[in-house]
C-alpha positions as MATLAB code, in Angstrom:
seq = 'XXXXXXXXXXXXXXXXXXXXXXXXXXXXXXXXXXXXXXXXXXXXXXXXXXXXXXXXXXXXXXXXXXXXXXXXXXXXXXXXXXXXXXXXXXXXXXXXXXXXXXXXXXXXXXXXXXXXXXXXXXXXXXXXXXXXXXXXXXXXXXXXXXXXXXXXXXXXXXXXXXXXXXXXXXXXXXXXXXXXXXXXXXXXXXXXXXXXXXXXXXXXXXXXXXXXXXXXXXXXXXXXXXXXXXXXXXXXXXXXXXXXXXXXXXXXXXXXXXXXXXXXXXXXXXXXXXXXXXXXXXXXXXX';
ca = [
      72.949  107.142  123.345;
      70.271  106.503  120.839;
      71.537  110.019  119.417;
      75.020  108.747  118.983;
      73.961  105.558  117.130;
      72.207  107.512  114.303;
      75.035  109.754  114.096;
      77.381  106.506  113.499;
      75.036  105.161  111.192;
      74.481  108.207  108.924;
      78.593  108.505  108.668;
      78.354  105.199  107.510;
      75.472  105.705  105.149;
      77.239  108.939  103.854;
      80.486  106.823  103.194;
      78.459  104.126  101.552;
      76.222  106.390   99.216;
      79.842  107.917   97.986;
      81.207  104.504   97.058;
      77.882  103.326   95.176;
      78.509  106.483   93.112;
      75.474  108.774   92.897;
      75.273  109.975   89.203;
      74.959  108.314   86.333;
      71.956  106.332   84.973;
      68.945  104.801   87.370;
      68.594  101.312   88.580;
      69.723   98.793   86.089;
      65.873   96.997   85.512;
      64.481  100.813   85.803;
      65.037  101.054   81.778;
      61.029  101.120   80.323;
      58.410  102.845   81.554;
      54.787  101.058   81.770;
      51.524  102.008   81.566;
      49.480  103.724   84.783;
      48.966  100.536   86.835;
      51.960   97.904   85.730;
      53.539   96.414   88.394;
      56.258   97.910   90.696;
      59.806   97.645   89.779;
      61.566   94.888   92.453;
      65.067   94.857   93.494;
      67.036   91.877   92.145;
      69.346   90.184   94.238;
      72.868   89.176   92.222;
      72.729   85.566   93.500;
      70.044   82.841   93.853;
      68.272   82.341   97.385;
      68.132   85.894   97.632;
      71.457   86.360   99.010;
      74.081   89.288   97.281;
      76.637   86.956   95.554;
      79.852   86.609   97.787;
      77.768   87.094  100.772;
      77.590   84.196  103.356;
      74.065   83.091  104.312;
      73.315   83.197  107.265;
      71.133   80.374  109.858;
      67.576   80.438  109.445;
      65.365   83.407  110.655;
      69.061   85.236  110.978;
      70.168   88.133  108.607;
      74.144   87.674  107.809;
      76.961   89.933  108.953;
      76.209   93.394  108.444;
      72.785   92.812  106.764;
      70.616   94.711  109.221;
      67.628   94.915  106.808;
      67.252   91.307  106.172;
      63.713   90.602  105.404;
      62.546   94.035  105.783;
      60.554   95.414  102.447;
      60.810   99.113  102.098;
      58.655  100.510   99.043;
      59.527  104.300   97.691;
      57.630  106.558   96.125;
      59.074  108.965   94.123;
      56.381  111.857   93.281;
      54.982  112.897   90.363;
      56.542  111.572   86.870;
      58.392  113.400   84.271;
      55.647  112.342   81.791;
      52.714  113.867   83.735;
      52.647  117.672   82.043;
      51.885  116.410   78.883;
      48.980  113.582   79.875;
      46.930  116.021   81.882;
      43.495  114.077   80.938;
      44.814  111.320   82.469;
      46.721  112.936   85.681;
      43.745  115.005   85.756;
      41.107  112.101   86.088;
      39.631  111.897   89.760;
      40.218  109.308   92.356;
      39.066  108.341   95.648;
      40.608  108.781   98.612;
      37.658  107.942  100.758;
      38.082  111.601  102.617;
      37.407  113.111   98.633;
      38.224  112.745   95.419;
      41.701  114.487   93.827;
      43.457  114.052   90.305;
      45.302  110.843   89.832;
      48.049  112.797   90.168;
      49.974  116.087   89.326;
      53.015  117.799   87.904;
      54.712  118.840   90.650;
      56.502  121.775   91.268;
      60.024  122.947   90.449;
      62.902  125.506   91.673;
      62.625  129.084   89.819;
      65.617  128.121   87.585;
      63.434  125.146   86.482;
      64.661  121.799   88.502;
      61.371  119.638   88.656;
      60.224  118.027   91.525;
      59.922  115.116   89.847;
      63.239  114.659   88.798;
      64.522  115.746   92.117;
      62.248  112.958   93.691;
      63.561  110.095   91.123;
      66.978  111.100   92.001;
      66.847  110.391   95.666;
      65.367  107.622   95.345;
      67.682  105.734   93.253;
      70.500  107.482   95.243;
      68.651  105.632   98.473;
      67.692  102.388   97.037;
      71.281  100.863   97.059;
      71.868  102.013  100.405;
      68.862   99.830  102.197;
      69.620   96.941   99.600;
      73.279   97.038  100.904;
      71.804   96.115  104.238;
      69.759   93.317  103.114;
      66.128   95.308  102.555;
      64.117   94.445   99.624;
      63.347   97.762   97.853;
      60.348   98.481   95.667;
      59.881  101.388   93.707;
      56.317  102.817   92.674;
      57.828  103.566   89.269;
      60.781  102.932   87.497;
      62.260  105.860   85.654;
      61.493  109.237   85.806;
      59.856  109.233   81.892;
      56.678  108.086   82.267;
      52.895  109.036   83.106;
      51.767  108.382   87.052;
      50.910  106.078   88.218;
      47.510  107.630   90.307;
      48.264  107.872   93.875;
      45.519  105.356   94.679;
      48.228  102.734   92.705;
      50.919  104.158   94.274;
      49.347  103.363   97.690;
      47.996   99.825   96.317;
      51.745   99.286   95.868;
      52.745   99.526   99.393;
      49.744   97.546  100.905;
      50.391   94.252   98.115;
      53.613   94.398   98.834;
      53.002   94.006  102.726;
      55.846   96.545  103.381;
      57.549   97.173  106.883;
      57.496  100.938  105.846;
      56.730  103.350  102.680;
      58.503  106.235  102.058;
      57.023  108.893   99.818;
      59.705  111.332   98.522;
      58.843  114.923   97.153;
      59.865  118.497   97.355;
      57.590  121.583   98.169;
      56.812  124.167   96.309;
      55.446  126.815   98.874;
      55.867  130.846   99.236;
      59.435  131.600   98.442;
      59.846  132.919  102.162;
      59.560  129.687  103.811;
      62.050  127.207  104.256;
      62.929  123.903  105.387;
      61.590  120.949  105.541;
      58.892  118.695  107.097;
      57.273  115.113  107.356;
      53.510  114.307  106.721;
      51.981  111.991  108.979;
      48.640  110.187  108.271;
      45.785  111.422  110.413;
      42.940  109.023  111.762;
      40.269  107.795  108.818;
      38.264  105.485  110.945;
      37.802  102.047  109.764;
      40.664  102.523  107.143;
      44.456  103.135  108.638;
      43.766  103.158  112.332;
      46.378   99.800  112.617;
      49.220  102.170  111.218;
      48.965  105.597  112.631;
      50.769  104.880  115.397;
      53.633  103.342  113.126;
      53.518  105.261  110.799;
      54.278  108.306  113.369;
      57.294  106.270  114.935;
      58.644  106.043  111.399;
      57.960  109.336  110.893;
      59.928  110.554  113.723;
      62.695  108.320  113.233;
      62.545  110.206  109.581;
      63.024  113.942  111.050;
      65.117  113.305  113.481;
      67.668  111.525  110.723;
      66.836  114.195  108.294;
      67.744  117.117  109.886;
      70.860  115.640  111.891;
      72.254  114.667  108.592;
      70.951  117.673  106.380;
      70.699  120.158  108.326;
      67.908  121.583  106.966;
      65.630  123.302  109.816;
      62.303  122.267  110.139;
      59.667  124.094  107.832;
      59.214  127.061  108.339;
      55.505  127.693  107.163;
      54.230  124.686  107.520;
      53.333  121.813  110.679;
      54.763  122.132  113.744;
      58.662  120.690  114.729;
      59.094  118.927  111.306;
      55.872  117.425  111.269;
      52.648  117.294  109.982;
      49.502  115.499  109.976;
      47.182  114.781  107.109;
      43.712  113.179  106.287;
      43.818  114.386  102.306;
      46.453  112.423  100.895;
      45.804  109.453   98.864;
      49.167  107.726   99.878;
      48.503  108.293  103.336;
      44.310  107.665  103.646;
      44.809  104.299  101.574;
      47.697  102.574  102.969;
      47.490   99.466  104.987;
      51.650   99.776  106.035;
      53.511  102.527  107.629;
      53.654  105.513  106.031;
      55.115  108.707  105.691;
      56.241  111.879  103.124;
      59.010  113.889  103.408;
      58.645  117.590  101.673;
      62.903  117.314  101.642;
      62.672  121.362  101.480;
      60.999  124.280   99.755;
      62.053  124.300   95.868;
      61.019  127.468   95.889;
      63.286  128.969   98.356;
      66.608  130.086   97.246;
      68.694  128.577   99.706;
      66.584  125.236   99.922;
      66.668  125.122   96.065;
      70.337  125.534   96.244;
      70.787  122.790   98.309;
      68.248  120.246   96.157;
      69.725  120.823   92.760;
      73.143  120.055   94.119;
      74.419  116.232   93.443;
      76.687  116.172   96.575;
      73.679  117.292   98.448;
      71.250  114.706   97.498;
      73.609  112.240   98.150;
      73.165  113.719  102.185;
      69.566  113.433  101.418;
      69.443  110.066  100.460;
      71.773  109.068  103.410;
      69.925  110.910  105.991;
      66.741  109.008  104.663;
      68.626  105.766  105.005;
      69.326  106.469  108.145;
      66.049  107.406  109.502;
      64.315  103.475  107.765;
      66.924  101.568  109.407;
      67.001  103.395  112.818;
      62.831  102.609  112.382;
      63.202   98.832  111.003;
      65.333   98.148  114.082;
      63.663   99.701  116.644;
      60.168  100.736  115.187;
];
């Protein structure tokens, strides 16, 4: 039963990602980039009181017709930057993570005909973003166009805890050994006295995540790395640090042919983004 719900939701999700029209530019306030650290970039609602204009409000404590998100805050973080490559003393710079220290951040990786990861990232998430505000979530974004330099992933994770969100979703592509394929979910292992309050949640979401993913994809599960779609992690920054929910999705192996194939096309990361919708809601309801 459960099954069939997601299914009706992602046909719904698909329909509505088609009619908010994919390409084009980003997010309307996504139009500067800021320096490592600025704040996050906030949906706007088009009406006062928080309610989309031509919307009835609904009673107190009740989301309106349709508006199955209402209240919910769902922050995502696209990896890497496009400005990264050419700031590598400050991507480079260490952080802590309280399991080690890393680089503030990297480059990425990209397909072998030379689609970046961090463009592919950027583009599902402003291809997702209009889908959960449709149902009434407030989206925030870790950065707000795909020009700019970070921010480290200890910001990026300082973004989801201040914004007290009901889940983070960290969006990125893989760039393993050409002969694996698929895709996969990172969970946050146990760092005791730091996340043990969201493990548990964080796994829920990320099950909710796979399961969406590859029903609406269908993309296998990784092939060379975790074990059913899933993996758990103790050395990543936007896992170890956050205080919400939290998950990454590797949405497939740029550098596999047939994954890359699939990333680089439009009308495919319009599934992605609606398989990913569907996964958030089916955990913001249920989770």
């Amino acid at each position: 039963m459960r099954a069939d719900r997601t299914a009706l939701m992602l046909a719904a999700l698909v329909a509505l990602a088609t009619g908010c029209g994919g390409g084009g530019a980003g997010p309307r306030d996504a139009t500067t980039s800021p320096p490592s650290g600025a704040a996050p970039v906030r949906a706007t609602s088009s009406a006062p009181g928080g309610t989309p204009e031509g919307t009835p409000a609904g009673t107190p404590g009740q989301a309106p017709a349709g508006m199955a998100l209402a209240g919910k805050v769902v922050v995502l973080d696209p990896g890497h930057n496009g400005g990264n490559a050419a700031h590598p003393e400050e991507i480079n710079r260490p952080v802590d993570i309280i399991t080690q220290r890393k680089p503030c951040n990297t480059t990425g990786t990209s397909t072998a005909s030379g689609y970046p990861e961090h463009a592919f990232a950027w583009d599902v998430a402003r291809r997702l973003r209009p889908l959960l505000e449709k149902q009434g979530a407030e989206v925030v974004l870790t950065r707000p166009n795909d020009r700019g330099v970070g921010p480290c992933i200890t910001e990026r994770a300082a973004v989801g805890n201040k914004a007290r969100a009901d889940a983070v979703l960290s969006i990125h592509g893989d760039g393993a050994a050409p002969g694996g394929r698929g895709f996969h979910v990172l969970l946050p292992g146990v760092v005791a006295g730091h996340n043990d309050a969201v493990v548990a949640p964080s796994r829920k979401l990320g099950l909710a995540v796979r399961d969406a993913y590859r029903r609406g994809t269908g993309l296998p599960y990784a092939t060379y790395a975790g074990r059913d779609g899933l993996e758990t992690r103790t050395d990543l920054g936007g896992l170890n640090l956050s205080t919400r929910p939290a998950v990454f999705v590797e949405c497939g192996n740029m550098r596999n042919r047939g994954d890359a194939a699939k990333m680089t096309d439009p009308a495919f990361r319009e599934r992605i983004a609606a398989s990913l919708a569907a996964g958030l809601t089916t955990y913001l309801r249920t989770g």
